[in-house]
C-alpha positions as a Markdown table, in Angstrom:
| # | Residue | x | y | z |
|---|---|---|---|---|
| 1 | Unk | -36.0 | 23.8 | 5.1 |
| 2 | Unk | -38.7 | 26.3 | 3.8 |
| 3 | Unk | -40.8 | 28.7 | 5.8 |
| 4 | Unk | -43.8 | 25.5 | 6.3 |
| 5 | Unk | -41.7 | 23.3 | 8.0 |
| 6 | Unk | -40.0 | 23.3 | 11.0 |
| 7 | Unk | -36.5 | 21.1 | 12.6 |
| 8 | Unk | -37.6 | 19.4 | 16.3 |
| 9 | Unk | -34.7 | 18.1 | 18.0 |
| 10 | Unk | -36.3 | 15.4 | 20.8 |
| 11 | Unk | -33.9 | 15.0 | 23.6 |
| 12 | Unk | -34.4 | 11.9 | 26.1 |
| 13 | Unk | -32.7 | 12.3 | 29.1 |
| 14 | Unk | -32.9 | 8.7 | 30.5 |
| 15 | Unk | -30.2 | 7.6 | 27.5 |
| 16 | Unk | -29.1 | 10.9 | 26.0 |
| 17 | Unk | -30.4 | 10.0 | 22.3 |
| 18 | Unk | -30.9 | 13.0 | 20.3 |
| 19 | Unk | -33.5 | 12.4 | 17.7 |
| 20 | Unk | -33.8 | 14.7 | 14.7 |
| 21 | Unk | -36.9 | 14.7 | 12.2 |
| 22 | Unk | -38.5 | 17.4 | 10.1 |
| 23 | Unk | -42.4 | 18.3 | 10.4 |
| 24 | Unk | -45.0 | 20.2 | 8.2 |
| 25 | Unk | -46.4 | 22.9 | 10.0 |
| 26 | Unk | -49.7 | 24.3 | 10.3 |
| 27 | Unk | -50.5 | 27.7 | 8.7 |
| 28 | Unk | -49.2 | 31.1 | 11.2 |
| 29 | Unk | -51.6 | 31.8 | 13.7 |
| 30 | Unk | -51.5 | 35.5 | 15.5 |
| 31 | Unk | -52.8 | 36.0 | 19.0 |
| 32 | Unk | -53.0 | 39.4 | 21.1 |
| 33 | Unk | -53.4 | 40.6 | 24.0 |
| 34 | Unk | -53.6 | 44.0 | 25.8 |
| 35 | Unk | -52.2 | 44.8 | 28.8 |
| 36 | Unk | -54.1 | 46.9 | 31.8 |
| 37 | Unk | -51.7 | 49.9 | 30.4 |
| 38 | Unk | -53.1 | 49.4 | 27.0 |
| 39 | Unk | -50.0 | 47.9 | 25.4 |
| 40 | Unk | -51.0 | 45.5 | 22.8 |
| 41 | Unk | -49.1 | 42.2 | 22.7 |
| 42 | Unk | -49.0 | 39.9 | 19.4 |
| 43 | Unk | -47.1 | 36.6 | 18.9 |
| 44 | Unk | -47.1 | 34.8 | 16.2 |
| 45 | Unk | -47.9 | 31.0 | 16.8 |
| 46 | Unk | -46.2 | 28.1 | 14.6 |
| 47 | Unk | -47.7 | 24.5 | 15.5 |
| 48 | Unk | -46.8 | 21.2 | 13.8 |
| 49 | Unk | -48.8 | 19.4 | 12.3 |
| 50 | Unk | -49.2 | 16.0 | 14.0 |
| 51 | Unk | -50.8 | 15.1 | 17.0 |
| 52 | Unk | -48.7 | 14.5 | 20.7 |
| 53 | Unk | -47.1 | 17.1 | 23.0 |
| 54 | Unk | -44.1 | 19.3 | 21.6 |
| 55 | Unk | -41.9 | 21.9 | 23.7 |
| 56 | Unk | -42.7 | 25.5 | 23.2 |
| 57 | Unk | -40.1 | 28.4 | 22.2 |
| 58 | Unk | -40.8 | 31.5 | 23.5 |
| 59 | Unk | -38.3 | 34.3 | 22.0 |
């Protein structure tokens, strides 16, 4: 795995099959925000690149 690709693990709960597939993803994207205290808040966002809904990891 290199740093443009990313492992999705599709669980189903309905019959419990566990899919695995590697994706390309897009180039990092950085957002910020600042909070009412002035705190400025930055993630860094990793999207694959394909169309459909994926699950988000928040860390």
């Amino acid at each position: 795995m290199n740093e443009n690709s990313i492992k999705v693990v599709k669980v189903t709960t309905t019959d419990r099959i566990v899919k695995n597939m590697m994706m390309k993803v897009l180039p990092k994207e950085t957002a910020s925000i600042s909070t009412r205290d002035d705190v400025r808040l930055d993630a860094d966002i990793y999207r694959p690149d394909a169309e459909g809904e994926f699950p988000v990891i928040l860390m």
